[in-house]
C-alpha positions in Angstrom: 14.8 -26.6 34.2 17.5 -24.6 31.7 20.7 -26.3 31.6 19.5 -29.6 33.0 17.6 -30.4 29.4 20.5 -28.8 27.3 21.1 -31.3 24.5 18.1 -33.9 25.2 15.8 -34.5 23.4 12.3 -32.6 24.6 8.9 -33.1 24.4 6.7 -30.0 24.2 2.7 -30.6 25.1 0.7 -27.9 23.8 -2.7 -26.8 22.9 -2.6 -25.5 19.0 -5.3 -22.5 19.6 -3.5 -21.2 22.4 0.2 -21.3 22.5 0.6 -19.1 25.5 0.9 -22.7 28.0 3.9 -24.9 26.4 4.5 -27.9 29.0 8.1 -28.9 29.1 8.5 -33.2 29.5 11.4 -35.0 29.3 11.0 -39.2 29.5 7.7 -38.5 30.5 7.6 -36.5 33.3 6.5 -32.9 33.4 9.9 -31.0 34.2 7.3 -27.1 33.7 7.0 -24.6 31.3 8.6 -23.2 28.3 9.8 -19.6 28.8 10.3 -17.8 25.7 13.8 -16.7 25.1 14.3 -13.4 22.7 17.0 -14.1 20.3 18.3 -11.1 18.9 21.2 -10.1 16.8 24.1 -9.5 18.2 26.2 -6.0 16.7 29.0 -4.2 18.1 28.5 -0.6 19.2 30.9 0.3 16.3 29.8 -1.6 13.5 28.3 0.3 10.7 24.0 -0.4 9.8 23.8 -3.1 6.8 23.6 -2.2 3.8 19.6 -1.5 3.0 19.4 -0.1 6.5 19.8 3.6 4.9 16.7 5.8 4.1 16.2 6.2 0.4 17.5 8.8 -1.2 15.7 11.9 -2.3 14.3 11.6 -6.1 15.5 13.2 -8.9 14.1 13.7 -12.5 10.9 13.7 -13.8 7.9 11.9 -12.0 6.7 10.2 -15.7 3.6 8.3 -13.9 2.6 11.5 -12.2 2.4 13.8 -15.3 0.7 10.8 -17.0 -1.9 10.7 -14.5 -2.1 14.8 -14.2 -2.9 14.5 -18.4 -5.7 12.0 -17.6 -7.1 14.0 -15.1 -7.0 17.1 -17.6 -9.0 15.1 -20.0 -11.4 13.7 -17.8 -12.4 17.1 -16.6 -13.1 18.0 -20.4 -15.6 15.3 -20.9 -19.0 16.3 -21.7 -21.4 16.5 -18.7 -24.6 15.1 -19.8 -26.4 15.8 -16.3 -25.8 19.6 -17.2 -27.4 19.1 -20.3 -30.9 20.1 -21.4 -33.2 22.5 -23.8 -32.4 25.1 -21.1 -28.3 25.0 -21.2 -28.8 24.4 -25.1 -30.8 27.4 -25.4 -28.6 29.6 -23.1 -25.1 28.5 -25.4 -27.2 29.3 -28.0 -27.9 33.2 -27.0 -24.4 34.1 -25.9 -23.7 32.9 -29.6 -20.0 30.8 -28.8 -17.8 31.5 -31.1 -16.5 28.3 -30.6 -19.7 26.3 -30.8 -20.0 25.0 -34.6 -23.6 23.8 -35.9 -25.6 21.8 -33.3 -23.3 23.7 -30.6 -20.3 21.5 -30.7 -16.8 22.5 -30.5 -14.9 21.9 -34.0 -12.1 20.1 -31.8 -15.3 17.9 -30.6 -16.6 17.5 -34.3 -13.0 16.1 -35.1 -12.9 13.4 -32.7 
């Protein structure tokens, strides 16, 4: 079928779910199936990659975004955790006497804020 239908004009009879069977038909008559030809690009042995075909190269400086997220996570993990809190944990801060815990056991840093 190949060279015969080189330059005429084709029609191609196909099911659109299922495009494994393409039918082939020139002026009507069934002439078989379509094979699938692989085009790929052609390069010489010698030629050197295209540019963008390099890895990346290796980073340098500071990461910005990742000590941006490191501070969030630092203050995150200061937030108060109000499951932990009850008349037990109050009473508890309360006998070790914190030096750092102001009146109603808050930190002055806390009071501040």
């Amino acid at each position: 079928m190949g060279p015969a239908l080189v330059g005429r004009k084709v029609e191609l009879v196909f099911d659109p779910f299922d495009l494994t069977k393409i039918e082939v038909r020139y002026n009507g008559r069934a002439m078989g199936a379509a094979v699938p030809v692989v085009i790929g690009r052609h390069s010489h042995p010698a030629a050197r990659p295209e540019p963008g075909a390099e890895a990346p190269p290796a980073m340098t400086g500071i990461d910005y975004l990742q000590l941006v997220e490191a501070r969030a996570d630092a203050e995150l993990s200061r937030q108060i955790s109000y499951a932990g809190i009850g008349p037990e944990s109050v009473a508890r801060e309360l006998d070790r006497g914190s030096p750092s815990a102001g009146p109603g056991g808050h930190n002055e840093e806390e009071v501040a804020r």
